[in-house]
C-alpha positions, 0 to 999 in steps of 0.5 A, spaced: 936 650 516 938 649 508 946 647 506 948 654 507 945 657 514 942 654 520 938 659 523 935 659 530 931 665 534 932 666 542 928 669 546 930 668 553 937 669 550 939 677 554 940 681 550 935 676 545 939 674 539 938 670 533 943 664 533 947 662 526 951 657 524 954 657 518 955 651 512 959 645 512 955 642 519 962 638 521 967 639 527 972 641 524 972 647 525 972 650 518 964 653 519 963 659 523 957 661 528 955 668 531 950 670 535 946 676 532 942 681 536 934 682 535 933 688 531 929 691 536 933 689 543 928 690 548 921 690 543 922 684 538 917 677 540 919 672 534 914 667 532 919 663 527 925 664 524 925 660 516 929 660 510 929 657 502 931 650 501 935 651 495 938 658 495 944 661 491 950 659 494 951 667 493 945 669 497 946 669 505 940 670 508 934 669 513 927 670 514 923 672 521 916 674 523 914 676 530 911 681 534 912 687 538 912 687 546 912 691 551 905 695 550 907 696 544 903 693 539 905 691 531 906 684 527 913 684 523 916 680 517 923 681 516 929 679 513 936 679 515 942 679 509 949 678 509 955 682 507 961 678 506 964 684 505 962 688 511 965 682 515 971 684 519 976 679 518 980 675 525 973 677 529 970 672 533 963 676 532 964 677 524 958 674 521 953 678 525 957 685 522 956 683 516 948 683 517 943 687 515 935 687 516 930 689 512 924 690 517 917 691 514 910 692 520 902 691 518 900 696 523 892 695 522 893 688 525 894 687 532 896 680 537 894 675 533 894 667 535 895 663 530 901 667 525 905 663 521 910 663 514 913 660 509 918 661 504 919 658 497 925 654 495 928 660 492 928 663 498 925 670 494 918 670 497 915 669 504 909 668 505 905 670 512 898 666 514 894 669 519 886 667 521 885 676 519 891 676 513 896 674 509 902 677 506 907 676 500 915 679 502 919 680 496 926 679 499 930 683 492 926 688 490 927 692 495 924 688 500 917 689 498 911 687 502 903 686 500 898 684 505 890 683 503 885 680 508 884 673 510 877 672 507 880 674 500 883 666 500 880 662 505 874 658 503 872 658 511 873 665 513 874 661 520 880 658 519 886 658 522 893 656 520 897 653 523 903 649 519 904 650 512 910 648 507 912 651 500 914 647 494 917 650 487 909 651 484 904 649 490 903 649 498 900 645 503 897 649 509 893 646 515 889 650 521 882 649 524 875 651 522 869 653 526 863 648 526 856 650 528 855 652 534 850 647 536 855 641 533 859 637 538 866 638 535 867 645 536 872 646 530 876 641 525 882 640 522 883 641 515 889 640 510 888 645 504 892 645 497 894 652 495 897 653 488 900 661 486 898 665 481 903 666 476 903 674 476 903 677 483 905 671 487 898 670 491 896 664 494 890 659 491 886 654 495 885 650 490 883 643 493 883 641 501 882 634 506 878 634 512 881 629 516 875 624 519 876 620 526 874 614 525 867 611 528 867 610 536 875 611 537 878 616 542 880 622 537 872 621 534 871 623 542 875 630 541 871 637 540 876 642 539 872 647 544 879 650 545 883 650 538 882 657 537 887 659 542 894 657 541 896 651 545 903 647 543 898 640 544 894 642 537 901 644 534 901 641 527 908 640 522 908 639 514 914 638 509 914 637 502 919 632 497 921 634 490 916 628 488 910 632 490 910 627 497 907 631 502 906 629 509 902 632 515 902 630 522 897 632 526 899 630 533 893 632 538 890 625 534 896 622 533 896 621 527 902 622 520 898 623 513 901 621 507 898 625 500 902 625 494 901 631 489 901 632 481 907 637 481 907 638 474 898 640 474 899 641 482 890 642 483 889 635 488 891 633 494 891 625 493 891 621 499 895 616 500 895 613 506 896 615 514 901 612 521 897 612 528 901 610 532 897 608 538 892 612 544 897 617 546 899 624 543 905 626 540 905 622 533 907 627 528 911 633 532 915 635 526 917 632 520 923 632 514 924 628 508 932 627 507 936 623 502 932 627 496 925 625 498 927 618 500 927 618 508 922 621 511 924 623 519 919 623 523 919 627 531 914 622 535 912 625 542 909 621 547 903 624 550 898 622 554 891 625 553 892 629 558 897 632 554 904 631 560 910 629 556 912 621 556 918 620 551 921 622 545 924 619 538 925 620 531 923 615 527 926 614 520 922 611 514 924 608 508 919 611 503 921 609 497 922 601 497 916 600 503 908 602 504 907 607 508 901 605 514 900 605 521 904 598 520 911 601 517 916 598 520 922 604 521 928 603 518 932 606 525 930 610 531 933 615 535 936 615 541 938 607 541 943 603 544 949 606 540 946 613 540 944 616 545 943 623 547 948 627 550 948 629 558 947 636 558 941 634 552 934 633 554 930 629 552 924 633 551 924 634 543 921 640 540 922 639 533 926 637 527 929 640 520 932 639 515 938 641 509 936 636 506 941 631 507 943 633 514 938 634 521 937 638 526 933 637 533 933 642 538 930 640 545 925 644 550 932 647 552 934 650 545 939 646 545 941 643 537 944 637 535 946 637 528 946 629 523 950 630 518 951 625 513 954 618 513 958 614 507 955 607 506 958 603 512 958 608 517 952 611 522 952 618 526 956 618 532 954 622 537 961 624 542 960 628 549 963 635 547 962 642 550 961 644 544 955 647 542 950 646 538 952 637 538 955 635 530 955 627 529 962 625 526 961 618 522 963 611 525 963 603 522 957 600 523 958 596 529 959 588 528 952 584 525 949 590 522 951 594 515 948 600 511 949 600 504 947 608 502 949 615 504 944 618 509 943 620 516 940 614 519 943 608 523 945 601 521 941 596 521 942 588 522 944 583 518 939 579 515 938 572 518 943 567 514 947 572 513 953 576 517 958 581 518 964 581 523 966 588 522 970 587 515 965 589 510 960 595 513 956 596 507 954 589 506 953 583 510 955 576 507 952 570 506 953 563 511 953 557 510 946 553 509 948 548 515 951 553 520 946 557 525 947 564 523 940 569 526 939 576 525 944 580 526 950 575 525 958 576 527 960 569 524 958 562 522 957 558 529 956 551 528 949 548 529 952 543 535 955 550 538 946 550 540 945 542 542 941 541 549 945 536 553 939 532 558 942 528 564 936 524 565 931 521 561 924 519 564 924 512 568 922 506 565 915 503 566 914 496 569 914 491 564 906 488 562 907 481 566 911 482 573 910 475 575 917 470 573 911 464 572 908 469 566 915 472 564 918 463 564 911 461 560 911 467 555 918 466 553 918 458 553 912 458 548 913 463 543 915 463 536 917 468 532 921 470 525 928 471 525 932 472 531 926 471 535 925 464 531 932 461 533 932 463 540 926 460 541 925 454 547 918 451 544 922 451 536 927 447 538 922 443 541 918 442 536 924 440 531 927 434 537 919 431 536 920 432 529 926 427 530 922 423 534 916 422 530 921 420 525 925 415 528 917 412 530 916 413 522 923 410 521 921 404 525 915 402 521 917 402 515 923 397 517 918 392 519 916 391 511 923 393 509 928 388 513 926 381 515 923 380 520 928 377 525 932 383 524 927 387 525 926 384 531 933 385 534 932 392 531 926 394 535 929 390 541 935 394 542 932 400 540 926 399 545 931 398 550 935 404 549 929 408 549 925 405 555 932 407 559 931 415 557 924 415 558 922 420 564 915 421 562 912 413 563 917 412 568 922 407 564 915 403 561 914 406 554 920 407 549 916 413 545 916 416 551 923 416 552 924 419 545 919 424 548 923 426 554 928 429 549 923 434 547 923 435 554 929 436 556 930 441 551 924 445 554 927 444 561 934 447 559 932 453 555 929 454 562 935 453 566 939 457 561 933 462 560 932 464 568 939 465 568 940 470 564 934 472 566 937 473 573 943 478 571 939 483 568 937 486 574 939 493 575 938 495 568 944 500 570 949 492 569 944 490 565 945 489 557 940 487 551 938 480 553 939 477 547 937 471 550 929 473 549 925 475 543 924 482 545 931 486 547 929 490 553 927 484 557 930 485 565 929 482 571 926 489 574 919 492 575 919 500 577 915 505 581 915 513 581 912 517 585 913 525 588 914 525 594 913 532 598 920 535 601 916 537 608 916 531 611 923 528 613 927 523 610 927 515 612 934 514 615 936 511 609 935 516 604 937 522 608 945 521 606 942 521 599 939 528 601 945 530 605 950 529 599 945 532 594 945 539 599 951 539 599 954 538 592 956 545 589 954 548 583 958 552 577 953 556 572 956 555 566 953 560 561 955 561 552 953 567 548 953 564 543 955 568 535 957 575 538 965 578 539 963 580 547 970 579 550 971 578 557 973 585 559 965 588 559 963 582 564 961 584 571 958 579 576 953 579 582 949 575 587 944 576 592 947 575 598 939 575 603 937 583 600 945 586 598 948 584 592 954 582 592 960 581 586 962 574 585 967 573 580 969 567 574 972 561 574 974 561 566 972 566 561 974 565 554 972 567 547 972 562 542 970 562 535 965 567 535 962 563 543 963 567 549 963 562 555 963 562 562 963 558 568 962 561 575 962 557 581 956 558 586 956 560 593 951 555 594 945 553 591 938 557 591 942 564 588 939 569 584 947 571 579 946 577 574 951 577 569 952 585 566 955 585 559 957 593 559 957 593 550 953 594 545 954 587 540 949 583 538 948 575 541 945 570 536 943 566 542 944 564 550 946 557 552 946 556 560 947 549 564 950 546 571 955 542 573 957 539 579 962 534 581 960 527 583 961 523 589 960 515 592 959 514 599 958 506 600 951 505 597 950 512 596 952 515 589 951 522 587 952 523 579 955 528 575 951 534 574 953 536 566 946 539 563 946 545 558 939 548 555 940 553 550 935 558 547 935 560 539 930 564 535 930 564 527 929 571 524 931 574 531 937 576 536 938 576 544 934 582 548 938 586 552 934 584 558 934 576 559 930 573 565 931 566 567 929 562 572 932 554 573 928 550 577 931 544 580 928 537 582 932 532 586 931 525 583 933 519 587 933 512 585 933 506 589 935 500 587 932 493 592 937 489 593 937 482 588 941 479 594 941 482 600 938 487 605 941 493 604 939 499 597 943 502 593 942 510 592 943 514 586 941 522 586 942 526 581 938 534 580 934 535 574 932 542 571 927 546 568 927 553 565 921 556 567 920 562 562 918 562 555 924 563 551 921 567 545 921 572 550 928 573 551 928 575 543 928 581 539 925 582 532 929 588 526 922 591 529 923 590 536 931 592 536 931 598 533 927 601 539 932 599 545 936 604 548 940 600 553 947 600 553 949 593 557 946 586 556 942 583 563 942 577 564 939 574 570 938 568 573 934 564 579 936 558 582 931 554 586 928 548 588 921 545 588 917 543 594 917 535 591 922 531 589 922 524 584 923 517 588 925 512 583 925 504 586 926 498 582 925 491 584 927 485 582 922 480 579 924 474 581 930 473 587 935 467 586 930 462 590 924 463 587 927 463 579 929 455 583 923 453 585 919 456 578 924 452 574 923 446 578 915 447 577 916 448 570 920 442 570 915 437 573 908 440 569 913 439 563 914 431 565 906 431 568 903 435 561 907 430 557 905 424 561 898 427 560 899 426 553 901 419 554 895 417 559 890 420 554 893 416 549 892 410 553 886 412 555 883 414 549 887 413 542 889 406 544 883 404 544 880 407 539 886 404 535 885 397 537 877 397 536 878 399 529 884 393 529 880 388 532 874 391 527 879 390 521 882 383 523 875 380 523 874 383 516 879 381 514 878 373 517 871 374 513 874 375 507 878 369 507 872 365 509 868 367 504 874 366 499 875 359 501 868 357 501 867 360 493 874 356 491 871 350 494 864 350 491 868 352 484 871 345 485 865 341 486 862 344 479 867 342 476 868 336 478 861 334 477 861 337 470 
């Protein structure tokens, strides 16, 4: 194939004839085709059929080489040449009149298995190579051959060829040579450099590469004992771009070598480096460059090591902007999900050329399928045409994908944070920073659009003291800071002593203030006051009537604390119990358990169960960033083994969001949601509702949960498995006053699967086929449920009794205080009075004795 004829040799064809199609490769019918029939009908075997590259548009021709058949021995090289003014115009065969063949035989040599020839640029000379010869046809003087023997070139006279590709000034052959007959490995590939002498065109082996199989693997394993007969398994595949790239495949050891050659001083084959693509065979079939030596298109058979045919593909590789390794990511893949092969195609692939900007892939069948070039923005589409051989025509890349270039490869997927909604083909645009936008992208989705909705949260653990005397004790006698502080019982205490001790203190220094009559009708009035108010020493002591104001400050915080306290149960009612230091106070405790659904439930709980079983369920389902519309949607439910269609109860596309709710049959269902459209999903989110439903003292909460899955750098796969497990919660509620519980019951959910499963990276996506997205679901249930009880700590007559305990050890600790005073301090006190008041009557004696002996001494002086 070049960019004016695409040629094709059918044998089985009756009588066998060469296929032609001329330039443009379009579907407007502005080419023309014809078969042309061998030149010997009935005798003609043809090995290969080539063409330069880069002919004169002017000069229309074709090279073959094959041999003669029935008994008739002979190998051939011709060309066929066309005549535009042998052409009879309004013919439907009138290309194949205006051909002419030029036929040369070598007659000294007969059958040969491995014969192969290439064809230089200029499509001038064709070169034939053979294990016995080789020859040069010149296709313009006279159609000229010259042939010598194969040991003449060939530094291993073994060696048999097997592919070979021609550039402007040097050539790449590969084949096998022969190994000892004592070694292992029978025979081995080689790759050699050949060069042209500039006088009679002759080729030169001037360098050669021995591929090495790497220690201890599979391909070091292989002997090649049978190489030296032909076998489509050892086929081998060469091109060569204008830069001097060259790559060889080699397909029986699964790997694509990357030389690159000095095309200037052409003398060595530098080894760049190699793709092997896993344990099978195949990798390599054939290969083409396009786009000027920028895209490499690679034919990947899959074989195993047996050699019985798996699967075909091209693979498109930029090898102008990446590396190219075993790790080299394709830029596209052929067949895919928006190109997919035609019907009457097969999907056995057997080789590709190129133009080199357009393709052609023929199958095991003959059948030829032409891509042609695209403009930036548009892929090759492949349409259903009876038309044979199939042309692609251009289509806008479709949403989330973009491609910037000319070239016969497919779109590829906008960059995550970026986006295409079908308007800018070529390019893709960026997205907000605050905006979820993923691989492959259709639109800016707010990040709320992924927000996780979770009914329940984990039961509350009881709190550390679940005895009211301990809850009482902790929150009359604790001081905090700030809120705590000024809420706190024993603070308040504390500042009604303060005023008592002060009053004690106030009383004290009137005493030496005021005279003493009025001091004593002061402490009269005031000591009767107090006696009066004195719950401590039973009406006795004034102090302890300033001391039952502390008390009774302690002992109504109490009252007020227990009944505050009492209301906060169920914490359901409850709110922030202000009225304590720590917020989460609740009259309450809490148990959770797992019970097994095997064993039947208590006649109390049953109704809960009954109205848990009975609640239906809608599957609420959001493709979140994609332009899939409703219309695509198709709906099944396994119904026992058969399923069966079910339908939607709203569907809507809103913002880039495709929703859907479908309404269950009933609970323990498998849904397999069918989306018939090839659109990129940014990510999946999927929930459950139910409605509600109160029966006495049973309620049945609203179902209303959503999971959502995302992957930043990836986009949906087309195949999505889920799996919803559900688990019945019921909560029971003991009764604060009276006998009977309050039941709640609500479902609570689990995905079980990994959601980076359910993704595709660029490297991932390119290599589905699929034509629909299938999502599937499973709904199940454990074999448990969640039992949930909360109990009151203190019912209404214990908070009674325990404020009335409190109360009484409150007066008796007071009490207690005043007995050691009496029992202890007051004597102490009155001893070192006693003591101070002798001391002080000591003193005045002593004084008065020293005064009267002064007296005297002065008298007698």
């Amino acid at each position: 194939m070049n960019e004016i004829l695409l040629v094709q040799a059918h044998n089985a064809k009756h009588p066998p004839a060469f296929f032609i199609q001329f330039a443009p490769y379009n579907t407007t019918q502005n080419s023309s085709q014809c078969f042309l029939n061998y030149p010997d009908i009935l005798d003609a075997y043809i090995y290969c059929v080539a063409v330069g590259k880069k002919p004169n548009l002017n000069h229309k021709q074709f090279f073959f080489a094959g041999e003669l058949i029935n008994n008739r021995n002979g190998i051939f090289v011709g060309v066929a040449k066309y005549n535009q003014t042998n052409a009879i115009s309004n013919s439907s065969n009138s290309c194949a009149l205006s051909f002419s063949y030029s036929l040369h035989y070598l007659i000294n040599y007969e059958h040969q298995e491995h014969y192969i020839f290439g064809i230089e640029p200029q499509d001038r000379f064709a070169y034939g190579f053979s294990n016995q010869f080789l020859f040069v046809f010149d296709s313009v003087n006279d159609s000229t051959l010259e042939s010598w023997n194969g040991n003449l070139t060939w530094p291993n006279s073994s060696f048999m060829p097997y592919a070979v590709d021609i550039s402007d000034n040097f050539g790449v052959i590969a084949g096998f040579i022969q190994n000892d007959p004592q070694e292992r490995v029978k025979y081995s590939p080689i790759i050699y450099l050949l060069n042209f002498n500039s006088s009679n065109h002759h080729p030169i082996v001037v360098d050669q590469y021995i591929p090495i199989a790497t220690l201890d693997t599979w391909q070091d394993l292989l002997t090649y004992s049978d190489a030296n007969v032909y076998s489509a398994k050892y086929d081998m595949s060469i091109s060569i771009n204008n830069r001097g790239d060259v790559l060889v495949g080699m397909q029986f050891i699964n790997r694509v070598f990357l030389f690159s050659v000095n095309i200037s001083n052409p003398i060595q084959l530098i080894y760049i480096n190699r793709n092997t693509n896993g344990r099978s065979l195949g990798n390599g079939k054939s290969l083409a460059w396009l786009d000027n030596g920028n895209i490499a298109a690679i034919l990947v058979n899959t074989y195993s090591l047996n050699y019985q045919w798996l699967s075909s593909q091209i693979y498109f590789y930029d090898m102008k902007s990446n590396i190219y390794n075993s790790n080299s990511v394709p830029i596209s893949i052929f067949p895919n999900y928006h190109q997919l092969l035609p019907s009457s195609f097969s999907p056995v692939f057997l080789n590709i050329v190129s133009s080199p900007m357009s393709l052609t892939l023929m199958d095991d069948k003959g059948n030829l399928l032409i891509f042609t070039p695209t403009p930036p923005g548009f892929y090759p589409s492949i349409l259903e045409t009876r038309s044979m051989p199939f042309i692609t025509s251009p289509q806008p890349c479709p949403p989330g994908m973009h491609k910037d270039h000319v070239g016969i490869n497919d779109c590829i997927l906008c960059p995550t944070g970026t986006k295409n909604s079908g308007n800018a083909t070529t390019h893709c645009t960026p997205c907000a920073s605050d905006t979820f936008c993923p691989l492959g992208s259709v639109s800016e989705t707010p990040s709320s659009a992924l927000e996780n909705i979770v009914q329940l949260i984990a039961y509350p653990k009881s709190p550390e003291s679940t005895i009211f005397d301990d809850v009482l004790l902790q929150n009359m006698f604790h001081i905090g800071t700030g809120h705590c502080l000024l809420i706190s019982p024993l603070f308040w205490t504390l500042i009604v002593g303060g005023l008592a001790i002060l009053i004690v203190i106030l009383m004290k220094v009137l005493k030496y203030c005021i005279d003493h009559t009025t001091y004593v009708r002061i402490k009269n009035r005031t000591h009767y006051i107090f006696k009066k108010t004195d719950l401590i020493g039973e009406g006795e002591l004034w102090v302890g009537g300033l001391a039952s104001f502390s008390v009774v400050v302690l002992v109504c915080f109490a009252y007020a604390f227990s009944n505050a306290y009492y209301k906060q149960y169920p914490i359901e009612t409850s709110t922030d119990a202000y009225f304590a230091c720590d917020l989460s106070t609740r009259n309450a405790k809490f148990q959770s358990s797992l019970q097994t659904l095997g064993i039947p439930p208590s006649k109390t709980e049953k109704k809960m169960f009954d109205l848990l079983n009975e609640q239906k369920f809608s599957l609420n389902i959001e493709f979140i960033n994609t332009l899939i519309n409703c219309d695509v949607i198709s709906i099944q439910a396994l119904y026992g083994t058969i399923w069966s269609t079910i339908r939607w109860s709203n569907c809507q596309n809103n913002n880039s969001i495709l929703y859907l709710s479908i309404p269950l049959p009933f609970q323990h269902i498998s849904v397999q949601i069918t989306l018939d459209q090839i659109q990129t999903i940014g990510a999946l989110r999927i929930g459950l509702s139910g409605d509600k439903h109160e029966e006495e003292l049973y309620k049945l909460k609203e179902l209303n949960f959503y999971g959502s899955f995302s992957k930043n750098g990836s986009v949906l796969a087309q195949t999505l498995p889920i799996s919803l497990v559900l688990t019945k919660v019921i909560n029971e509620t003991i009764p604060i006053e009276g006998e009977e519980s309050d039941f709640t019951g609500i479902y609570i959910s689990t995905f079980a699967i990994d959601s980076k499963s359910l993704f595709l990276t660029q490297e991932q996506y390119i290599h589905s086929t699929s034509q629909s997205i299938l999502l599937t679901i499973v709904l199940s249930e454990t074999a448990y449920y969640v039992k949930n009880q909360q109990y009151p700590i203190a019912k209404r007559a214990e908070i009674i009794f325990h404020n009335l305990l409190f109360t009484t050890v409150c007066l008796e600790i007071f009490g207690l205080v005043f007995l050691l005073y009496k029992l202890t301090l007051q004597p102490i006190y009155r001893l070192f009075h006693r003591t101070g008041i002798r001391d002080d009557e000591k003193h005045k004696i002593n004084g008065k004795s020293m005064n009267g002996d002064s007296n005297t001494l002065e008298q007698s002086v």
